[in-house]
C-alpha positions as CSV (number, residue, x, y, z in Angstrom):
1,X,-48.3,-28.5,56.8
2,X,-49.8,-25.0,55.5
3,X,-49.9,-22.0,57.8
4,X,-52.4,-19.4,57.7
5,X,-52.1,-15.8,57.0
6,X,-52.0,-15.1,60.8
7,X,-49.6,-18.0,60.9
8,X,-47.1,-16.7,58.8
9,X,-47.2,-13.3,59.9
10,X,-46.1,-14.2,63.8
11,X,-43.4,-16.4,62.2
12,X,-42.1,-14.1,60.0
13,X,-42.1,-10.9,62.7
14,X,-40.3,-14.1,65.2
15,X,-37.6,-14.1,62.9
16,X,-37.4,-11.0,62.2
17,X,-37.3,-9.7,66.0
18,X,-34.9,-12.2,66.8
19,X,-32.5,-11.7,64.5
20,X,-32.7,-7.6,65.0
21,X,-32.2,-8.8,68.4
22,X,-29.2,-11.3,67.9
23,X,-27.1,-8.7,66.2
24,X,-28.1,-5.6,68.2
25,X,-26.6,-7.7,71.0
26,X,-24.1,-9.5,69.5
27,X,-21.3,-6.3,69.9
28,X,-21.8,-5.5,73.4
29,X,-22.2,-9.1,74.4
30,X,-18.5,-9.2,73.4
31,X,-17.5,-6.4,74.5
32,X,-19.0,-7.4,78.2
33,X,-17.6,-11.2,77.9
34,X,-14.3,-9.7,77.3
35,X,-14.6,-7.9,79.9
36,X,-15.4,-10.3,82.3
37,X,-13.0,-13.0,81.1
38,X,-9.7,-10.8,80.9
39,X,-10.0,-7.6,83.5
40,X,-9.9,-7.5,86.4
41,X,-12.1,-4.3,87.9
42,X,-14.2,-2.8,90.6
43,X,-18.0,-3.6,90.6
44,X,-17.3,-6.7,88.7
45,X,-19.5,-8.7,90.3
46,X,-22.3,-6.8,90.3
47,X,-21.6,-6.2,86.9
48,X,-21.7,-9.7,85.8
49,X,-24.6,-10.2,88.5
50,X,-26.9,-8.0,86.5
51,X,-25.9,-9.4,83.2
52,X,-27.4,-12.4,84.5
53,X,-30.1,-11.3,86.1
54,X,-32.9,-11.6,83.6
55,X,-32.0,-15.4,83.9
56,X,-33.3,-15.6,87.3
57,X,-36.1,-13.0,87.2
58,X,-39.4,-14.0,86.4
59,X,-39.9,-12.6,82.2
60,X,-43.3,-10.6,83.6
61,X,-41.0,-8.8,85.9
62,X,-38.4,-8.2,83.5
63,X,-41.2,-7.2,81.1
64,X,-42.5,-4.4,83.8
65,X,-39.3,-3.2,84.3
66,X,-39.0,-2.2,80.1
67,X,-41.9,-0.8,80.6
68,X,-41.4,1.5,83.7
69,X,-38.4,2.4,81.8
70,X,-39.2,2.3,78.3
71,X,-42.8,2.6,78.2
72,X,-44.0,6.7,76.8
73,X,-43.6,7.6,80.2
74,X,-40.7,6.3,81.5
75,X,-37.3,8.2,82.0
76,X,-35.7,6.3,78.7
77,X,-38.9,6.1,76.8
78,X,-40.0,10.1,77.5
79,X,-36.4,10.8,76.5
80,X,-36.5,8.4,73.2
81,X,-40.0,9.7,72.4
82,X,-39.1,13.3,72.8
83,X,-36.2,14.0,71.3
84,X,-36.0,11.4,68.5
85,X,-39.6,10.6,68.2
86,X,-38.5,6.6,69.3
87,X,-41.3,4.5,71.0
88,X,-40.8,1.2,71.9
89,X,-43.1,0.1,73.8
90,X,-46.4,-1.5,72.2
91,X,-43.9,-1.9,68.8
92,X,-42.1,-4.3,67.1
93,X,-38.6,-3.1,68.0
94,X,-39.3,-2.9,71.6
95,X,-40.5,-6.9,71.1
96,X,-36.9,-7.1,69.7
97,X,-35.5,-5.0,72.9
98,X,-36.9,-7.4,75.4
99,X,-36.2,-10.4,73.3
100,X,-32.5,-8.6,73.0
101,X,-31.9,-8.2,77.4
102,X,-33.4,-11.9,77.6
103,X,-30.8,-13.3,75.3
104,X,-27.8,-11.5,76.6
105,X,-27.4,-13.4,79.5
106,X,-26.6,-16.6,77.2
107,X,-24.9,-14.5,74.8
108,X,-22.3,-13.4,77.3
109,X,-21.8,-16.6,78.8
110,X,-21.3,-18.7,75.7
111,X,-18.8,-15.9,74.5
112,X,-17.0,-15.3,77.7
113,X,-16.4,-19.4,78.1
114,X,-14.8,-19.0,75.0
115,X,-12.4,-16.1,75.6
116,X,-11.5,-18.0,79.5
117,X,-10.6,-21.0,76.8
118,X,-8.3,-19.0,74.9
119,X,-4.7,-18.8,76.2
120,X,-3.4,-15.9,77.5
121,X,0.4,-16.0,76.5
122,X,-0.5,-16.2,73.2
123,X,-2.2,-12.7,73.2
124,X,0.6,-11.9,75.9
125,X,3.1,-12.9,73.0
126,X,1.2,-10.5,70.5
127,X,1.6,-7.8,72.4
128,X,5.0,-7.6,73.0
129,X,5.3,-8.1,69.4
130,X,4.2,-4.3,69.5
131,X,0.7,-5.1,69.1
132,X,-2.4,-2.6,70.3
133,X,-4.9,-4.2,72.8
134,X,-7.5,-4.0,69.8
135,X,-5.0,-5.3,67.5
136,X,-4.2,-8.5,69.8
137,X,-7.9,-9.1,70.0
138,X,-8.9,-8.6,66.2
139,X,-5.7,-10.8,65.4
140,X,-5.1,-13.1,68.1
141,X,-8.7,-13.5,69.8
142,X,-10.9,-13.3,68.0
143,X,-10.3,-15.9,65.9
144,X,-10.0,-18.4,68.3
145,X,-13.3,-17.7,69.6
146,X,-15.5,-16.6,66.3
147,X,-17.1,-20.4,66.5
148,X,-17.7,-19.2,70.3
149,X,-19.6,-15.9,69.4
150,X,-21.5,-17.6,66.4
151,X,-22.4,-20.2,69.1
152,X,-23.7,-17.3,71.4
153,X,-25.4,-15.5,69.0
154,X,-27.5,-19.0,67.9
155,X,-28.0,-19.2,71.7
156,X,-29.4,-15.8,71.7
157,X,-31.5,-16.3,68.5
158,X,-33.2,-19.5,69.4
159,X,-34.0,-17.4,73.1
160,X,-35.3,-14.5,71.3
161,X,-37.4,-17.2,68.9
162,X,-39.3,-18.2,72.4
163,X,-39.2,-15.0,74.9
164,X,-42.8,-14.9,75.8
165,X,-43.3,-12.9,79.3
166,X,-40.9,-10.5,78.8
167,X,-42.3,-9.3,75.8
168,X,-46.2,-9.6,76.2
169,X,-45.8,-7.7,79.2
170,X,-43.9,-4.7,77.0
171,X,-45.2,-5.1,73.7
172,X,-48.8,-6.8,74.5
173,X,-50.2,-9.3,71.8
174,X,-51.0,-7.2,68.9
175,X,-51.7,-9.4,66.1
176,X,-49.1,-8.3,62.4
177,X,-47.2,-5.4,65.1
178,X,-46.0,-7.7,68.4
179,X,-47.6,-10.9,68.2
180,X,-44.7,-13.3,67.5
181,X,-44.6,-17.1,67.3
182,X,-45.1,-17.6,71.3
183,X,-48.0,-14.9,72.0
184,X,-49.4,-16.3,68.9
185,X,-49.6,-20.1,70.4
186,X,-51.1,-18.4,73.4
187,X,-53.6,-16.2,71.4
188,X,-54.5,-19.5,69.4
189,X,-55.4,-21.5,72.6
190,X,-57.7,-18.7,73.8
191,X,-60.0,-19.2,71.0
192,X,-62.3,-22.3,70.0
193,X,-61.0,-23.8,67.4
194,X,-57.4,-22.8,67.5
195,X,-55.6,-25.8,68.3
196,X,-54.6,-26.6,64.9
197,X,-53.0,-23.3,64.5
198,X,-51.4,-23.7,67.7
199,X,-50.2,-27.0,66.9
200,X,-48.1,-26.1,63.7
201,X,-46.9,-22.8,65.6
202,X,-45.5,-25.4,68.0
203,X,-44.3,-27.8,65.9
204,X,-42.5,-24.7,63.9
205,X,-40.8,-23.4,67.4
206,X,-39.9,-27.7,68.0
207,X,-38.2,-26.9,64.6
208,X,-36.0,-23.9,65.3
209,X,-35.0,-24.6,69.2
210,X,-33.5,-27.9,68.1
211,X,-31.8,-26.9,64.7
212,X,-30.3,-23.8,66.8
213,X,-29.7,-25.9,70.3
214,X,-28.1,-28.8,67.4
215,X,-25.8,-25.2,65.5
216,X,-24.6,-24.0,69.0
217,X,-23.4,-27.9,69.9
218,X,-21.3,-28.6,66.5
219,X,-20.0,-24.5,66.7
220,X,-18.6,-25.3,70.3
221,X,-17.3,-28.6,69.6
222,X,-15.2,-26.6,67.0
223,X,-14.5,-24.2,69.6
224,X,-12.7,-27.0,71.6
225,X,-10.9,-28.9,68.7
226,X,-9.7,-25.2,67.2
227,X,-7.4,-24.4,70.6
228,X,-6.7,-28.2,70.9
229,X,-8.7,-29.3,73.9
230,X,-9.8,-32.1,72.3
């Protein structure tokens, strides 16, 4: 199977969105799990409800939203634009921030399941050992749930791999700038002619969902057997 020019360059900026994407997110998806698995706070729930809420929301949606916010005019995106010259919208990093707020749902909850595994005494122990809250979690926690957050951030990678709606709706399709392997499929169908590109696009995206769905399944299975659940 040889790809095209055209076909290369949406695969190549995929992978290169998603994995700008995957570790942007990867810090604050921890942070965020943490919280949610071990304190105990006011507006939790609404907290976690809008983590989750790009799971549920239609991607267009989600995709007008980054761009009422984000877009040159919006309140973030005037503000980005003006004082640090930063526009994202109709760019490649702005494909990576909606691939980024589509992923972090996953993220979070593949992290967080992890932590909720982890037993409390033994951080409990660390601590009275003199141990900071930081210290217990860079010595005790994570640890015990690094396969967890590797896990996450494959689940976030292979999401980012096929956010389509999302990031059409911010970014639009513009072929070597935002076009990645999805919009590229759909930009391919559009045209006579353009199913065998399609095709191998598809074929490539078969590829990566299942190597990264196969990663996330033998990192959690680790997960398990490292704090003795199975």
């Amino acid at each position: 199977m040889s790809l095209e020019a055209a076909e290369w360059a949406a695969l190549s900026l995929s992978l290169k969105v998603s994995l700008v994407a995957m570790l942007a997110s990867l810090p604050p998806a921890i942070a965020v799990a943490w919280l949610l698995a071990r304190q105990e706070f006011w507006g939790k729930t609404l907290l976690s409800t809008l983590i989750h809420l790009p799971l549920v929301l239609p991607p267009v949606v989600t995709g007008y939203l980054l761009l009422l916010t984000f877009g040159r005019n919006g309140a973030v995106g005037h503000f980005l634009d003006q004082s640090f010259g930063i526009v994202l919208a109709f760019r490649w990093t702005g494909a990576a921030l909606a691939a980024a707020i589509m992923g972090f749902p996953l993220m979070v909850r593949a992290i967080r399941l992890s932590i909720e595994a982890v037993d409390p005494k033994l951080e409990a122990a660390a601590a009275t050992l003199g141990a900071s809250r930081m210290g217990v979690f860079a010595r005790v926690t994570f640890p015990l749930i690094a396969p967890g957050v590797l896990a996450g951030g494959v689940l976030g990678f292979a999401k980012a791999m096929g956010e389509f709606g999302a990031t059409i709706t911010f970014v639009a399709n513009i072929p070597g700038e935002t076009q990645t392997l999805p919009s590229a499929v759909y930009a391919f169908l559009q045209v006579p002619g353009g199913e065998g590109s399609a095709i191998r696009l598809v074929l490539l995206s078969l590829v990566v969902a299942v190597g990264a769905v196969l990663i996330s399944e033998v990192l959690a299975r680790r997960v398990a057997r490292g704090i003795g659940q199975r």
